[in-house]
Gaussian input, Z-matrix of N, CA and C with variables (Angstrom, degrees):
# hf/3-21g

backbone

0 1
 N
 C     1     B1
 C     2     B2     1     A1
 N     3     B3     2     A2     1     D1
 C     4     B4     3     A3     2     D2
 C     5     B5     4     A4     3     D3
 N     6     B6     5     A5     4     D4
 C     7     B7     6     A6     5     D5
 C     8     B8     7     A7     6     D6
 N     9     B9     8     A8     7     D7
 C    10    B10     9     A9     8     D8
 C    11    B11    10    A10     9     D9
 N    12    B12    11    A11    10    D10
 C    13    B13    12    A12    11    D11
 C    14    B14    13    A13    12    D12
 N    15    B15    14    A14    13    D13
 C    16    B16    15    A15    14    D14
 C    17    B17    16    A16    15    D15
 N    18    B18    17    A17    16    D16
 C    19    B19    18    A18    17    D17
 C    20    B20    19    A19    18    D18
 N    21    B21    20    A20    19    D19
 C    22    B22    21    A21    20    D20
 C    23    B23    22    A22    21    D21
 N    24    B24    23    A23    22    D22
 C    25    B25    24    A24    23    D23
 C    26    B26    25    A25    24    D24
 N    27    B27    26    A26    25    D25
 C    28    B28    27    A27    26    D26
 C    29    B29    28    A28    27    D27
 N    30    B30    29    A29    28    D28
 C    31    B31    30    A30    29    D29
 C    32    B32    31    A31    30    D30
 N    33    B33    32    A32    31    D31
 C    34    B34    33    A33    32    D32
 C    35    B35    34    A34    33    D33
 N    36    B36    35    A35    34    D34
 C    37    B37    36    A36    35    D35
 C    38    B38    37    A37    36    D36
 N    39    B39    38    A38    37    D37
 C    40    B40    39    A39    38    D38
 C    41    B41    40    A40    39    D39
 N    42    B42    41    A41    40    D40
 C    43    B43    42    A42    41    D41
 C    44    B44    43    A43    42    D42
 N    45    B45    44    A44    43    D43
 C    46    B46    45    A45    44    D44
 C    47    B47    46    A46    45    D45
 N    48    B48    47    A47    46    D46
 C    49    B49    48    A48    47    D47
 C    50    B50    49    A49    48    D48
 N    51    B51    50    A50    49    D49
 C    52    B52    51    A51    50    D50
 C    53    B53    52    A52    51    D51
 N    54    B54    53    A53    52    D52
 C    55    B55    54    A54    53    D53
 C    56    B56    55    A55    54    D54
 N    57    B57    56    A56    55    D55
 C    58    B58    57    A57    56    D56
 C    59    B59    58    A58    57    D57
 N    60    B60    59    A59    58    D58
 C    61    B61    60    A60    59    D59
 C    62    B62    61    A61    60    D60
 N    63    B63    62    A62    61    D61
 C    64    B64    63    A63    62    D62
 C    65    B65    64    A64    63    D63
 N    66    B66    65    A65    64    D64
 C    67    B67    66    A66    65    D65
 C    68    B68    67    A67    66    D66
 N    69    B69    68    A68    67    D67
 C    70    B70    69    A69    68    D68
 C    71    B71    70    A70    69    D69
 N    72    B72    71    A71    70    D70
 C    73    B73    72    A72    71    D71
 C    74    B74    73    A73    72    D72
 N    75    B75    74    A74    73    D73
 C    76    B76    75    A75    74    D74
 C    77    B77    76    A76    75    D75
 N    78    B78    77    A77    76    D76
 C    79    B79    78    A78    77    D77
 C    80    B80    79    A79    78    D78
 N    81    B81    80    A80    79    D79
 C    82    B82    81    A81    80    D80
 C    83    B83    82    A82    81    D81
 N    84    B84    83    A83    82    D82
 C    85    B85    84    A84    83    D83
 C    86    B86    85    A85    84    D84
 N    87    B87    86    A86    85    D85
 C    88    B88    87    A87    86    D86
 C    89    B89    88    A88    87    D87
 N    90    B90    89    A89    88    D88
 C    91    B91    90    A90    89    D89
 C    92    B92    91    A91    90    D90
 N    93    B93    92    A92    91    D91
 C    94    B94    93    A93    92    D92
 C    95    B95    94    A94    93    D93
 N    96    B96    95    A95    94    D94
 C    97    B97    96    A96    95    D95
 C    98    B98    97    A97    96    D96
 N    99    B99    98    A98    97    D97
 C   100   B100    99    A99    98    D98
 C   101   B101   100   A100    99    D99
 N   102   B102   101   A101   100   D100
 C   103   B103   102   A102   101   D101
 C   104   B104   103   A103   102   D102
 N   105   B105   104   A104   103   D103
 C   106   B106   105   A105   104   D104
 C   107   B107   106   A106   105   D105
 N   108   B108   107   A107   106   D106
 C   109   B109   108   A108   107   D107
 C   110   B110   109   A109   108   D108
 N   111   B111   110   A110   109   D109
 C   112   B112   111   A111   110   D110
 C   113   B113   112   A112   111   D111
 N   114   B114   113   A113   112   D112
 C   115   B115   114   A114   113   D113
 C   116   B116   115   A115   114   D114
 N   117   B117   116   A116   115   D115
 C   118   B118   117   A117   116   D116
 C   119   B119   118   A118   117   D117
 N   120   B120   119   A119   118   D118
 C   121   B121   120   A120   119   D119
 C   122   B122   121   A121   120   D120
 N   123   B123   122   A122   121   D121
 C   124   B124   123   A123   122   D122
 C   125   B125   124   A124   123   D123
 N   126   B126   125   A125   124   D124
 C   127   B127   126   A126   125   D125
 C   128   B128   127   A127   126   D126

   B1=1.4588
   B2=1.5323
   B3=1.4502
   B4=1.4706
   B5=1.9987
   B6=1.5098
   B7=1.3287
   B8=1.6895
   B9=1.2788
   B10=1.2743
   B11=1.9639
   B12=1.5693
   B13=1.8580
   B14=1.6757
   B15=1.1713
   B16=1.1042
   B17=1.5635
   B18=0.9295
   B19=1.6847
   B20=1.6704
   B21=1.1564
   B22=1.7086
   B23=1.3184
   B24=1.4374
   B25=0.9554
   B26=1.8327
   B27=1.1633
   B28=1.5524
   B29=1.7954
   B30=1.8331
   B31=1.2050
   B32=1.7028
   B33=0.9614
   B34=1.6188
   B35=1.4699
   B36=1.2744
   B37=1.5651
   B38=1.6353
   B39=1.1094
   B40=1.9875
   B41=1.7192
   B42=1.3389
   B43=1.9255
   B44=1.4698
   B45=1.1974
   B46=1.8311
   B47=1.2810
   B48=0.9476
   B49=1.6224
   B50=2.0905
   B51=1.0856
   B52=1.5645
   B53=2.0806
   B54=1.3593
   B55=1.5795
   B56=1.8378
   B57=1.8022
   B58=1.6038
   B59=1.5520
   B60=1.0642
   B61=1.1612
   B62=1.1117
   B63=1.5283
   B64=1.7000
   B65=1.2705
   B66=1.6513
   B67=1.9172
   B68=1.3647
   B69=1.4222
   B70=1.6502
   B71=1.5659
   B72=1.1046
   B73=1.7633
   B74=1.2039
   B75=1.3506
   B76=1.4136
   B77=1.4334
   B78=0.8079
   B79=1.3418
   B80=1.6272
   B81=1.5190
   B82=1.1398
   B83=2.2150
   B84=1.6020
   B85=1.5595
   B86=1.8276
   B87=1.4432
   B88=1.6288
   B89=1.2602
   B90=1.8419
   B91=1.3928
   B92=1.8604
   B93=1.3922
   B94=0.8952
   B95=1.9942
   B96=1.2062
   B97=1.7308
   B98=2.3041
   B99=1.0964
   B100=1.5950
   B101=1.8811
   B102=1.3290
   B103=1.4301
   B104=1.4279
   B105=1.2599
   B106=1.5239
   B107=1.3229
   B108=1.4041
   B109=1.5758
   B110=2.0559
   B111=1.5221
   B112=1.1229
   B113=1.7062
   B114=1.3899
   B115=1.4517
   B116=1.3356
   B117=1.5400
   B118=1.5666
   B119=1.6446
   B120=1.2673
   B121=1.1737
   B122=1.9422
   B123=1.2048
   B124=1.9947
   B125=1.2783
   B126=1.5243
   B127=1.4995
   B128=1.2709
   A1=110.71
   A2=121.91
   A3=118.91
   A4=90.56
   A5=107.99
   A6=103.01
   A7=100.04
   A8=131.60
   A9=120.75
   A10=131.11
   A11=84.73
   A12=75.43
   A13=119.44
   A14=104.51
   A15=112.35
   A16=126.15
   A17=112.15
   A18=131.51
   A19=76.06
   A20=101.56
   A21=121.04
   A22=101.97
   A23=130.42
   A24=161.02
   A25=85.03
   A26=126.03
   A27=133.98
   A28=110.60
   A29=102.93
   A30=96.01
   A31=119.08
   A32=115.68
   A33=110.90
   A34=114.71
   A35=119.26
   A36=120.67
   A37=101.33
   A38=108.49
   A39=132.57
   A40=106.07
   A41=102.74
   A42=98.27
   A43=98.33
   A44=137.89
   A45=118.14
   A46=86.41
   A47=149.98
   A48=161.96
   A49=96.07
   A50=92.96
   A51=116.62
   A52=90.44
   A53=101.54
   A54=109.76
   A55=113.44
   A56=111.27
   A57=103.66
   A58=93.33
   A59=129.02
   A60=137.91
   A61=104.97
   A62=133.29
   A63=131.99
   A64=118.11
   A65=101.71
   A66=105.04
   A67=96.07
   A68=106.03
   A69=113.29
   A70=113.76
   A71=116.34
   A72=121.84
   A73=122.97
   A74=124.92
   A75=111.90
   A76=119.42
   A77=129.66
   A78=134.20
   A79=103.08
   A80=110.22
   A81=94.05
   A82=112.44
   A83=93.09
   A84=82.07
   A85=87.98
   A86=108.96
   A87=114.65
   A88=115.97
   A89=104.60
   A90=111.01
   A91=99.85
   A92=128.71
   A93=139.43
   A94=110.01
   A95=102.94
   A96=130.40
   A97=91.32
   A98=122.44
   A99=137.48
   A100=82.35
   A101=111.37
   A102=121.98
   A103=116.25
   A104=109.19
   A105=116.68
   A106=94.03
   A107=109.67
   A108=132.44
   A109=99.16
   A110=121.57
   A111=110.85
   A112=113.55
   A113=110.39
   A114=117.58
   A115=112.84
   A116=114.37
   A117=133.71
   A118=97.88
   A119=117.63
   A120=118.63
   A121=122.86
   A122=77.08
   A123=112.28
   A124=116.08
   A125=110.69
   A126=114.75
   A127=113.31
   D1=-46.27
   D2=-166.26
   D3=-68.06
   D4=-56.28
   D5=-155.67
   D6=-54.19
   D7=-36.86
   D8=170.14
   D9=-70.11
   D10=-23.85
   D11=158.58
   D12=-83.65
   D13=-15.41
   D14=175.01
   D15=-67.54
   D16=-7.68
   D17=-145.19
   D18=-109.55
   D19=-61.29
   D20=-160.83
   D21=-49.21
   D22=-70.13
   D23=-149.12
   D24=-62.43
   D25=-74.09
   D26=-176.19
   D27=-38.00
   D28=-50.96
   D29=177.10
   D30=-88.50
   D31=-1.57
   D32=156.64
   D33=-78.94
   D34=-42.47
   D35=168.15
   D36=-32.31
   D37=-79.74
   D38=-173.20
   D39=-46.54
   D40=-42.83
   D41=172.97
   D42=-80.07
   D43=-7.51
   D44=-171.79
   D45=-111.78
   D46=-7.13
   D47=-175.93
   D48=-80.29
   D49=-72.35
   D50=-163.28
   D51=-52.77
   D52=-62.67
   D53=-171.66
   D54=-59.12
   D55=-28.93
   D56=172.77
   D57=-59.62
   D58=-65.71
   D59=-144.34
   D60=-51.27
   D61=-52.32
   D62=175.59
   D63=-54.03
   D64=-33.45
   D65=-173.79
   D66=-111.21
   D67=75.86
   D68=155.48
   D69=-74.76
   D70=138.86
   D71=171.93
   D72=-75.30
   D73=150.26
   D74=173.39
   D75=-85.75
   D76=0.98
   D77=-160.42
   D78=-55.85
   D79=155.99
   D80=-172.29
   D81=-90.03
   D82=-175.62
   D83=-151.61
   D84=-89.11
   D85=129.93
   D86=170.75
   D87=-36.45
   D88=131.42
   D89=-176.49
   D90=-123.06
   D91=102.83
   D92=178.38
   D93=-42.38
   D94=140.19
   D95=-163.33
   D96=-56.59
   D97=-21.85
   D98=-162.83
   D99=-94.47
   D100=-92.36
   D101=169.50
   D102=-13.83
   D103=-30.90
   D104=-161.55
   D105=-80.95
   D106=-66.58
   D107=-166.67
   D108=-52.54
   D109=-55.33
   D110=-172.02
   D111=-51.42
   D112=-42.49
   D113=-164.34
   D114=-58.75
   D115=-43.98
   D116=179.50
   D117=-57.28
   D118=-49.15
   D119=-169.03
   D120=-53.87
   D121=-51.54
   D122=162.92
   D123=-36.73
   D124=-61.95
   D125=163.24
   D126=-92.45

């Protein structure tokens, strides 16, 4: 029983692994409050 939940457990890891990866978000990528301040500065 363990060695077969165990089994399981690895290949659900690898299918929820595989599926984040296709449904990436768009959101945009975090720009830290420091980062923020230099860029403004720039322009």
């Amino acid at each position: 029983m363990n060695r077969k939940k165990k089994m399981n457990n690895i290949l659900k890891k690898k299918v929820k692994k595989a599926n984040s990866k296709l449904h990436t978000s768009n959101k945009p990528k975090y720009v830290s409050k420091a980062d923020r301040a230099k860029l403004a500065e720039e322009d």
